[in-house]
N, C-alpha and C positions, 0 to 999 in steps of 0.2 A: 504494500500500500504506500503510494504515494503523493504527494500534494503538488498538482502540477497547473501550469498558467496553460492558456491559448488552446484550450481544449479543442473546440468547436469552430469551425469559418466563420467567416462574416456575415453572410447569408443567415447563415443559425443565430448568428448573436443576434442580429438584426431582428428575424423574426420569434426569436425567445425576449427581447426586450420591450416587442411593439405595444403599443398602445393597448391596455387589458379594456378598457372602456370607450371604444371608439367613437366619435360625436357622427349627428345625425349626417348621412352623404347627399340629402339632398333638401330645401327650406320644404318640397313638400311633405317631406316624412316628418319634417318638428313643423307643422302645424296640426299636420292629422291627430298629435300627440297632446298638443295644444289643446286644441280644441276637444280633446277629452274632460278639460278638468268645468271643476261645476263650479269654481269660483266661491267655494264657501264664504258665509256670512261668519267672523269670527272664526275664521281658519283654525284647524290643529297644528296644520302643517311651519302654519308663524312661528306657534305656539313653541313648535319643537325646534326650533332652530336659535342657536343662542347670539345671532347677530340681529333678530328679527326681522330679514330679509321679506319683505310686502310681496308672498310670491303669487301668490290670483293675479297681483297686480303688476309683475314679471312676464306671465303668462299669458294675460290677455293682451298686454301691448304685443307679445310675440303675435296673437292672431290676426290682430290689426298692421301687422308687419311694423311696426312702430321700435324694432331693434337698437336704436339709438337710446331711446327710453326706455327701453328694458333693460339695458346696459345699465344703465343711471342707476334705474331702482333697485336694482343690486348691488352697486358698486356704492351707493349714496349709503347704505348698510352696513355690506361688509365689501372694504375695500380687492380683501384678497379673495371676493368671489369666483376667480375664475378658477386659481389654487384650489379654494377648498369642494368645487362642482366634480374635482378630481379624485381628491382624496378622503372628503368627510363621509362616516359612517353613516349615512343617507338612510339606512334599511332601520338604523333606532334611533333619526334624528325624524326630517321634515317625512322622508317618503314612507317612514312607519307610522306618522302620524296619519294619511291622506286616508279617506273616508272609502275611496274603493277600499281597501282593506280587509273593510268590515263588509263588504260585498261580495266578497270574494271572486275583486278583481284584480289585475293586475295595477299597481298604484301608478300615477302621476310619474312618468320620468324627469321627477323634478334639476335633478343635477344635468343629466342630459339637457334638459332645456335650459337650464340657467350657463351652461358652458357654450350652447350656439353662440346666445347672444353676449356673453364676456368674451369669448376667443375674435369673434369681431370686431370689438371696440382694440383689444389690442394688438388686433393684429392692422386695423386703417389706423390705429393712433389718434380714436374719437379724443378730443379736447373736451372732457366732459362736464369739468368741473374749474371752477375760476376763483383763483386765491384773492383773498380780502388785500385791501393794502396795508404793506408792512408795518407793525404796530412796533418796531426796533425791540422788544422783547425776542428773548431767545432761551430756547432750551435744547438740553442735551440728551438724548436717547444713546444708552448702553445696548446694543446690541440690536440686526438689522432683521429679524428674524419677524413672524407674523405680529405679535404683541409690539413689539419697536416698529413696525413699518406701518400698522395701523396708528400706533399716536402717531406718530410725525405724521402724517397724511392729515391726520385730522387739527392739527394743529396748526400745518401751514394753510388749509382751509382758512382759519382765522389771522391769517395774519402772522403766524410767529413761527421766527427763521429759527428752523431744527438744523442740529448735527448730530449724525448718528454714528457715534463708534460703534465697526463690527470688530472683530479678531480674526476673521476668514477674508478670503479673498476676492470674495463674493456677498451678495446679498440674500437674502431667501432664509434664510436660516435652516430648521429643520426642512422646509420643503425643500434648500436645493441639497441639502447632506445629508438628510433621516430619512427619506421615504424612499420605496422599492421605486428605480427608474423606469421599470413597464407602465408607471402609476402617473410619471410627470419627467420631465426628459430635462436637463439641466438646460438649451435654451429656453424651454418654455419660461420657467426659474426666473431666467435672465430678462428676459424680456414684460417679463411680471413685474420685476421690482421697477424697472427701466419705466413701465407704464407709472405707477407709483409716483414717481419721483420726478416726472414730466412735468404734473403741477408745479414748479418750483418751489423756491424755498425750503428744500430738502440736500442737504450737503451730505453724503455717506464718505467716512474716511476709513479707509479698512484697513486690516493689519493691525488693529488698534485695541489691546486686550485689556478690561478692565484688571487691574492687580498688576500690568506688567511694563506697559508703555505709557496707561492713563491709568490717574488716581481720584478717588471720589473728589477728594479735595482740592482737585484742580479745577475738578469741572464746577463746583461748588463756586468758586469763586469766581469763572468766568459768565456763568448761564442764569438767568433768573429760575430756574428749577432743572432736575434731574429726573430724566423717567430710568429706571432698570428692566428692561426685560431682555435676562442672559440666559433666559432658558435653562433645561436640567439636563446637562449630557454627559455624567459619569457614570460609568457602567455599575453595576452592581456588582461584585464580586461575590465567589463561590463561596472563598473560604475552606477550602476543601487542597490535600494533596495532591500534586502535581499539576495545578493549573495554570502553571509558567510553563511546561513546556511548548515545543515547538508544534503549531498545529491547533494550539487553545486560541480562537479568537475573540474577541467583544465585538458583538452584532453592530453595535452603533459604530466601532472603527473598519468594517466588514463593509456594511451600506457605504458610508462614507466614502474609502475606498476605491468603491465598484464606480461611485456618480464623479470623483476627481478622476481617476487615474484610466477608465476606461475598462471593459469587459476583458479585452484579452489579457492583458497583464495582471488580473486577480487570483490568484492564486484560491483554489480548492480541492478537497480532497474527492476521495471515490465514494466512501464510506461516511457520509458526514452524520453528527448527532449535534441539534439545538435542543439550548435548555433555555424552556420558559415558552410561553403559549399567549402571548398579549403581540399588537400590531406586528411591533419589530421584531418578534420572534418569527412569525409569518415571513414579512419579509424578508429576512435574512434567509430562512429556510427556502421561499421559494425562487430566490434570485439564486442560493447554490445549487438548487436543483438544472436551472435555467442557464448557469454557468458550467454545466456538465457532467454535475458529481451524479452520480451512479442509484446512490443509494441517499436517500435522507430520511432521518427519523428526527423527529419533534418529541420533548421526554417534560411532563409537566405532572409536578408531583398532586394537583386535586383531580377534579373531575371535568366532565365538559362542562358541567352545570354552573362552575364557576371561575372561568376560563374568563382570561380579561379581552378573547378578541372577539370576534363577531361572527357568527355562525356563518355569511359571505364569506368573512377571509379563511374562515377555518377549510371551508369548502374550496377554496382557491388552492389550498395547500395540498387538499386532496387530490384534484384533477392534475397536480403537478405531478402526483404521484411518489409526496411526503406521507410518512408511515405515522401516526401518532402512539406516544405509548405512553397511556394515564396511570395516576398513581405510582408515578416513580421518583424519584428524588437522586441529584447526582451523590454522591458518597466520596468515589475517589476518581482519578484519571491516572491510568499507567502508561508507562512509554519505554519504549523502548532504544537506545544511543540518543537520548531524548526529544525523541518524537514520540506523540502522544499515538498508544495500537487500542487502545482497551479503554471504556468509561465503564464505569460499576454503579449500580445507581439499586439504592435504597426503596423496596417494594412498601409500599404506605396504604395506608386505611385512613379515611375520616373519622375525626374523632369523635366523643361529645359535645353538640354545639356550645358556644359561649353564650354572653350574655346579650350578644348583636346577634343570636342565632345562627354564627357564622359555626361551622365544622372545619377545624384545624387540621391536616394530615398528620397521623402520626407513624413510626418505622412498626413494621410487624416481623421482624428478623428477620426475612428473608430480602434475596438479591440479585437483580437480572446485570446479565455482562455483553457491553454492544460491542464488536471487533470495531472501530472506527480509525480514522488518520487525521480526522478532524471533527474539533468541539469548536462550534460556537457561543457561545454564551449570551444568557437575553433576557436574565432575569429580573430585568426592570435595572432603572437609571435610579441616580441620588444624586440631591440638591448639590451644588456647591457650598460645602459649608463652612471650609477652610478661608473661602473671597470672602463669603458676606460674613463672619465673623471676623477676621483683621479688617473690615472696615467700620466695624462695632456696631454692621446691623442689627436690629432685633430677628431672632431666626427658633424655627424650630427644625432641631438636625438638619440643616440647612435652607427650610424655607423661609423665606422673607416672609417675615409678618408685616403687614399693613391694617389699616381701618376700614371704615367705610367708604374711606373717599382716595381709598388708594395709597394713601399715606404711610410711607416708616415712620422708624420712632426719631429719624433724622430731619430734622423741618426744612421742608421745597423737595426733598426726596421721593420720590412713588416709584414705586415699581407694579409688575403683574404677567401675566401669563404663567409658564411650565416651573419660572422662579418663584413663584407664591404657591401654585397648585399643587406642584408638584409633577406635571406630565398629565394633558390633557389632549380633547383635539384641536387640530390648525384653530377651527373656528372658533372655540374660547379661547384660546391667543388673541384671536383678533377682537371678538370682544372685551376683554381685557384694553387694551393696547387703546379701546372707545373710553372707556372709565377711566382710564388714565388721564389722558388725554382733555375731559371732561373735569374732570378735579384739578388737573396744571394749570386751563383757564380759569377756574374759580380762583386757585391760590395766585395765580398772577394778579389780577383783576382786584384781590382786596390786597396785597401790597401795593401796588398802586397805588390805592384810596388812599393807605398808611403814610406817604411818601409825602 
């Protein structure tokens, strides 16, 4: 067994990476689609969606062919609508909310439709929105990611000139470096933030790492407020022997990887095992599937039933032809001239529920042994807690604590998204990145008055 690059031709990567969600190929087919929906009175589909995206009223400008305005009313919502029509878990947001449902019809293709009309605007470069004039207030955004590119958006809307240090080299954050590239292709990425920032008054300077090149305390002194949203992207570690050897990856430096450096030169094994069952566990497993490896097994130590990904992606995994294997838990990883041949993993049972009625896995002494060349690892990320405590954040194990109005316990400081939640989807990022944003003008606004 061994872990080798350039598997596959080009042809195969090409068509192992395409597009899993292909948008409608013709305006007649997303109207006929269109004009399915009944326009509820007090939508669920609003309801369920945490940018509150007015989609009846998305959709019926689509029938009216009025595409420039369905743009709008998405994009007047949630900026990185075209992002998340790609990648939001649709089946338990807006399109599980849609009343066919309970019909037992096929629901709304809500994201299909909202992706006609976003992939147009930025692909002609609709000018859809006109920034106030410059109020000379300025704020700084830590990190260019969904949460940081929705404030600034919404900020230079009003008037006030953002800079946004990234640490990468690019813009997008988790969308251009987290997510499986069949799902969203890095120029799409590129050309999203690019639409973004068209508005003016958005200055991105990258390369720019909170803790290393920039310090809270600089920007404090230069910006009338600080937004933080640096996102959560340390892996979770096993804690378990032998998980340095050669052949242990971390899914998020795996993704990563695959969307920087390209398909052929990623290295994978024949035999591969992911550990953990939530998005990027998915992802990771079915891009190495897709990358050539042979064999993949997914190893999650509860059940399906409480499994952090979505019974779509779980089923994506499948048709990839990933093996699931529940109630297992890794234990150790052997290697042999230190490459990893062997993972051992701990057979588990549910416990008795706790007092949130949740069931704990517990070991029942027995142990299955996978032959592997390659462990992924994917068992969920953790905060930064090393950054936002030497900058004397208020945090718990690394999440920024804030108020209601977005606020640390640092005054003009806010932060939000994956750094306060903890890891959520794109689109409470971007929601987030609105409450920010919303709270920076009110604090700006009564200093001011103060002054």
């Amino acid at each position: 067994m061994a872990i080798i690059n350039n598997r596959l031709t080009a042809e195969q990567y090409e068509q192992n990476f395409s597009d899993i969600h292909p948008p409608f190929d013709s305006r007649e087919a997303a109207l006929v689609e269109a004009n399915r929906c009944l326009f509820c009175y007090d939508a669920p589909c609003i309801k369920s969606c945490p940018t509150s995206i007015n989609i009846p009223k998305f959709i019926k400008q689509i029938t009216t062919d009025n595409i420039k305005g369905s743009a709008y009313t998405i994009f007047d919502a949630n900026i990185m609508g075209a992002g998340c029509s790609k990648v939001c878990p649709v089946e338990k947001l807006c399109e599980g909310s849609c009343v066919y449902n309970f019909l037992e019809e096929l629901p709304i293709p809500i994201a299909k439709l909202q992706r006609y009309s976003t992939e147009k605007a930025i692909e002609h470069k609709w000018p859809l929105f006109q920034r106030k004039p410059s109020t000379s207030r300025k704020v700084a955004v830590i990190g260019a990611g969904p949460a940081g590119l929705s404030c600034a958006h919404v900020l230079s809307r009003e008037g006030v000139d953002v800079t946004i240090y990234e640490k990468e080299s690019k813009g997008g954050g988790l969308m251009t470096y987290g997510i499986a590239a069949y799902k969203v292709t890095p120029e799409f990425c590129e050309d999203e933030v690019n639409f973004i920032t068209s508005l003016g008054g958005i200055d991105i300077k990258y390369e720019q790492e909170l803790g290393r090149n920039v310090s809270l305390a600089e920007l404090q002194a230069n910006y009338d407020a600080v937004y933080i949203g640096i996102g959560v992207g340390v892996a979770r570690q096993l804690d378990i022997p032998g998980e340095h050897l050669l052949g242990v990856e971390d899914a998020i430096r795996f993704i990563y990887d695959i969307r920087e450096k390209g398909y052929p030169s990623i290295p994978v094994g024949d035999k591969v095992a992911v550990i953990g069952l939530g998005m990027t566990a998915i992802d990771a497993a079915t891009q190495a599937k897709r990358l050539g490896a042979k064999e993949v097994t997914i190893v999650y130590r509860r059940t399906q039933a409480e499994m952090p990904s979505t019974e779509v992606e779980l089923n994506l995994a499948k048709l990839d032809g990933c093996t699931i294997i529940w109630l297992a838990s890794p234990k150790e990883i052997i290697g042999e001239n230190g490459q990893v041949t062997q993972l051992i993993c701990n057979v588990m049972e549910l416990g008795v529920p706790d007092t949130c009625g949740r069931r704990s896995p517990v070991e029942t002494g027995e142990t299955i042994t996978l032959n592997v060349d390659m462990v992924i690892k994917a068992a969920g990320q953790v905060p930064y807690e090393g950054l936002v405590s030497s900058h004397a954040i208020t945090n718990w194990n690394g999440k920024i604590a804030i108020d209601g109005s977005c606020a640390t316990n640092i005054p003009g400081v806010f932060a939000g998204g994956d750094c306060v939640n903890g890891g959520k989807e794109v689109v409470d990022a971007v929601q987030a990145g609105k409450d920010g944003a919303k709270a920076i003008l009110g604090f700006i606004k009564s200093e001011r008055a103060n002054e």
